[in-house]
C-alpha positions in Angstrom: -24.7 37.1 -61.2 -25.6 39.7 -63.9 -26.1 38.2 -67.3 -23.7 40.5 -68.5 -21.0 39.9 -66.5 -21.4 36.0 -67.6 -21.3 36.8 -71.3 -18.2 39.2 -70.7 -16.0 36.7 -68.8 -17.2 33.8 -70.9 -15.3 36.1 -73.4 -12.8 36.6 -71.5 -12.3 33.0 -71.1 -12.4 32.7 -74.6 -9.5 35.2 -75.7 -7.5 33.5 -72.5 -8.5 30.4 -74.6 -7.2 32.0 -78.0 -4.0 33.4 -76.5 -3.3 30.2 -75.2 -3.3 31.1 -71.8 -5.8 28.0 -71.3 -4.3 24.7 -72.2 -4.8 20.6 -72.5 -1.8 20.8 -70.2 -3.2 22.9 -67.4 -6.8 22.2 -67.2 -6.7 21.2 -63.2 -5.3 25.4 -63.1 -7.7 27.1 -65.8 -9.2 28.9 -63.2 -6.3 30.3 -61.5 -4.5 31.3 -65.6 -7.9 33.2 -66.1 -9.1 34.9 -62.7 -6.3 34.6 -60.5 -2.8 35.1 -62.0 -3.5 38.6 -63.4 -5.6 41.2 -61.9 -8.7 41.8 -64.3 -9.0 45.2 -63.4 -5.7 47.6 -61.7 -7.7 51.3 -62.1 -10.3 52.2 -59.4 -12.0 54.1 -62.2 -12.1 51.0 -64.6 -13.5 48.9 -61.5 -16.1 51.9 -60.3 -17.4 52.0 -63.9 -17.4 48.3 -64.4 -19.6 47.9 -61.2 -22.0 50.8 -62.8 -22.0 49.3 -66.2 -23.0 45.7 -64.8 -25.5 47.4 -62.6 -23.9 45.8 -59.6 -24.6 48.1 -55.9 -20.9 48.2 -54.9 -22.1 47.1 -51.3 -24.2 44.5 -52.4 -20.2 43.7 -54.1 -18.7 43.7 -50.9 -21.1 41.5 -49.2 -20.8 38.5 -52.1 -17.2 38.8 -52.0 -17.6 38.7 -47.7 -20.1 35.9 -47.6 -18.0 34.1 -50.3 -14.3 34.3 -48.2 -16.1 34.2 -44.8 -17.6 30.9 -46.5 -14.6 29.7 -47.6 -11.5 30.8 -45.9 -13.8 31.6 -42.2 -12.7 35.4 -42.6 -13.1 38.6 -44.5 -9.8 39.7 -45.8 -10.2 41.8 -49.0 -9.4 44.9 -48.8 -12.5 47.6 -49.6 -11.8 49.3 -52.5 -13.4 48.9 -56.2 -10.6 47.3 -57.7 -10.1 44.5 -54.9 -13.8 43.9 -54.8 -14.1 43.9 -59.0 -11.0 41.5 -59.0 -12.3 39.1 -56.2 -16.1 39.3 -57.8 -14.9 38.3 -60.8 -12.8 35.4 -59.2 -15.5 34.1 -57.8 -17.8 34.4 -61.1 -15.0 33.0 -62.9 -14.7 29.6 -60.4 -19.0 29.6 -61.0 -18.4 29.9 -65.0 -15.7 26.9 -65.3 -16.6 24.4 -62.8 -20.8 24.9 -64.3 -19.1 23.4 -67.6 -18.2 19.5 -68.4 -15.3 20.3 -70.4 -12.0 17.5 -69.8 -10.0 19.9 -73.1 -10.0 23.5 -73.8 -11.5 22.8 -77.4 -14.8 21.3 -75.2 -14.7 24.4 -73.2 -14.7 26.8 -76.0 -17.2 25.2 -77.5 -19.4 24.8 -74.8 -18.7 28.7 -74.2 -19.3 29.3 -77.6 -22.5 27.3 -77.3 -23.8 29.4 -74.8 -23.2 32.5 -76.2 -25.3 31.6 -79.2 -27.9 31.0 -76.8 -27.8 34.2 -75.3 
């Protein structure tokens, strides 16, 4: 995964985190509240120019995304445009960003976010 795509969606997870979309009471569905309910990206414009800005080769996009379901699910069902492939790659990012943290409240995970980002 691109660095910068980490630092944007740890930020991400920290405004879902400030707009209390990310609770105490719904830590076993943070995941699903920050990559799943909502589409992160609706315009095939925003999604082309978010592959180009994170220097990601949209088929090397489609081929994490098809490894990933084929994987997990045993087939390939998301659909090939940039929007559907931005939406699912940051899905999967988003399950590698949360479950790579040790956080049992959302004030450990933002600071453990917020840790990082120093770092970085």
């Amino acid at each position: 995964m691109e660095n910068t795509v980490k630092i944007e969606l740890k930020n991400y997870l920290l405004d879902c985190i400030n707009d209390g979309i990310l609770t105490n009471e719904n830590i076993e569905d943070w995941h699903f509240h920050a990559f799943n309910e909502h589409h992160y990206i609706v315009h095939y414009i925003e999604a082309a120019e978010w592959l180009k800005i994170h220097s990601i080769d949209a088929f090397d996009a489609i081929d994490i995304v098809r490894e990933y379901e084929v994987g997990n699910f045993k087939e390939f069902n998301t659909e090939i445009s940039p929007q559907s492939i931005v939406n699912m790659l940051v899905y999967i990012y988003g399950e590698e960003i949360i479950y790579s943290y040790d956080a049992e409240t959302v004030e450990e995970l933002e600071s453990q976010i917020k840790n990082d980002l120093g770092e970085q």
